[in-house]
N, C-alpha and C positions, 0 to 999 in steps of 0.2 A: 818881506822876508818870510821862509818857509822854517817849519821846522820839525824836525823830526826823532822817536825816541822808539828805541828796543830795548828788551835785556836778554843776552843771552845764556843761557844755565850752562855748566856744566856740571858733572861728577867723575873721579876719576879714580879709577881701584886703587891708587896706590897712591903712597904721603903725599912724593912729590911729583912733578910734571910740566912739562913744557910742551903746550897745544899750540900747532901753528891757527891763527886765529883770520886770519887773511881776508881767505874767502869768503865766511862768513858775514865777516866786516864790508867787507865789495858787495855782497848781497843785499845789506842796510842801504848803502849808500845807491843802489840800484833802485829798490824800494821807494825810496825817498824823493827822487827824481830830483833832487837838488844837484848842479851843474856847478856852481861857483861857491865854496864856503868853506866852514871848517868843520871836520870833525872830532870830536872826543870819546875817547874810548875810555873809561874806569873799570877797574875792578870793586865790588861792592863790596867785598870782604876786606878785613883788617891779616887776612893769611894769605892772601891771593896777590899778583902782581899782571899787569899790562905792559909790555915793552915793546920795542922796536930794534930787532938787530938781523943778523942771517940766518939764513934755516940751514944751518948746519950741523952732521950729527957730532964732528969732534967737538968743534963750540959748545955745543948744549951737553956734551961731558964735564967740556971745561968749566961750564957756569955751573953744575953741580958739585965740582970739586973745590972749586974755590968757594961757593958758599958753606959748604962743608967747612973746609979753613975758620971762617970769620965767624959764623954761628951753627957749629955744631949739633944735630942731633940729639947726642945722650952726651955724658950723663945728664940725666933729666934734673937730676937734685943741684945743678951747677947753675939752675938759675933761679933766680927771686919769686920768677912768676909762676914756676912750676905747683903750684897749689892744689887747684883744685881741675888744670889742665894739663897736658904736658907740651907745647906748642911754642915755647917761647921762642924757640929759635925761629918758628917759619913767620913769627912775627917782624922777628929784624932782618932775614931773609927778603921779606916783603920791602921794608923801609930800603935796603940795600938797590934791589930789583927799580923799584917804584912802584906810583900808584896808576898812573894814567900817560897815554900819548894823547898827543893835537895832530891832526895833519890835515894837511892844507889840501880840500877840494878842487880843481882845476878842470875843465871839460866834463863834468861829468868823472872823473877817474881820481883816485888819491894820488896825491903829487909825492913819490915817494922819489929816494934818492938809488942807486944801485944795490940792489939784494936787501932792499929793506922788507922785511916782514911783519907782522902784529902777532905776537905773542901773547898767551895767557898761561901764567908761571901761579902754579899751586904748589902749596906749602905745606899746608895739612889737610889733606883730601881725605877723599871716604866719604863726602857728604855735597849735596847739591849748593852751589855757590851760582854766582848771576856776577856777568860785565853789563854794565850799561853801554850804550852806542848813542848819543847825541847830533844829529848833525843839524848846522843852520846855515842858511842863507839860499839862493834864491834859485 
């Protein structure tokens, strides 16, 4: 069994973000020369999120509004954690989002389903963050 590991950084000017993550991911897996396995994708941060959905730009409104809804921005003084950072919400943004995809290697390609993408969903940006890229098998 083969196995293979990257991270890859981002930094993005503004809080929040939604990077199609894709290609670079198909680039790993090119790398890697691995033909049948799985891959896993993480985000390394506890504010950052890895997903799987379509690259579309009203969707990616829609996932901003509605996280919006459930853990708000400001006021900052509305959460417990707000202390000595102001971030609590892209914390549960995160939990909400998730931490990691798996997907299944098949010929050489990611076994994806129709319009599936890899996302990497920042929460509190402005600062260099790392996804890890795992893949195994043979």
């Amino acid at each position: 069994m083969k196995t293979y590991r990257k991270e890859l950084w981002f930094e993005t000017k503004t809080r929040r973000a939604l990077i199609n993550i894709t290609d670079k991911v198909e680039e790993c897996l090119r790398e890697s020369g691995i033909k049948e396995g799985l891959l896993l994708c993480n985000a390394m941060h506890i504010t950052a999120s890895v997903f799987i959905n379509d690259d579309e730009p009203g969707l990616h409104r829609d996932f901003e509004r509605f996280l919006e809804e459930l853990a708000p921005e400001k006021p900052y003084d509305r959460y417990d954690h707000n202390v000595f950072e102001d971030n609590a919400d892209a914390h549960l943004k995160r939990t909400i989002m998730g931490r990691e995809v798996v997907v299944a290697v098949t010929d050489g390609r990611l076994d994806f389903g129709p319009w599936e993408q890899i996302f990497y969903g920042e929460f509190d940006g402005k600062r260099r963050k790392r996804v890890l890229v795992k893949i195994i098998g043979e």
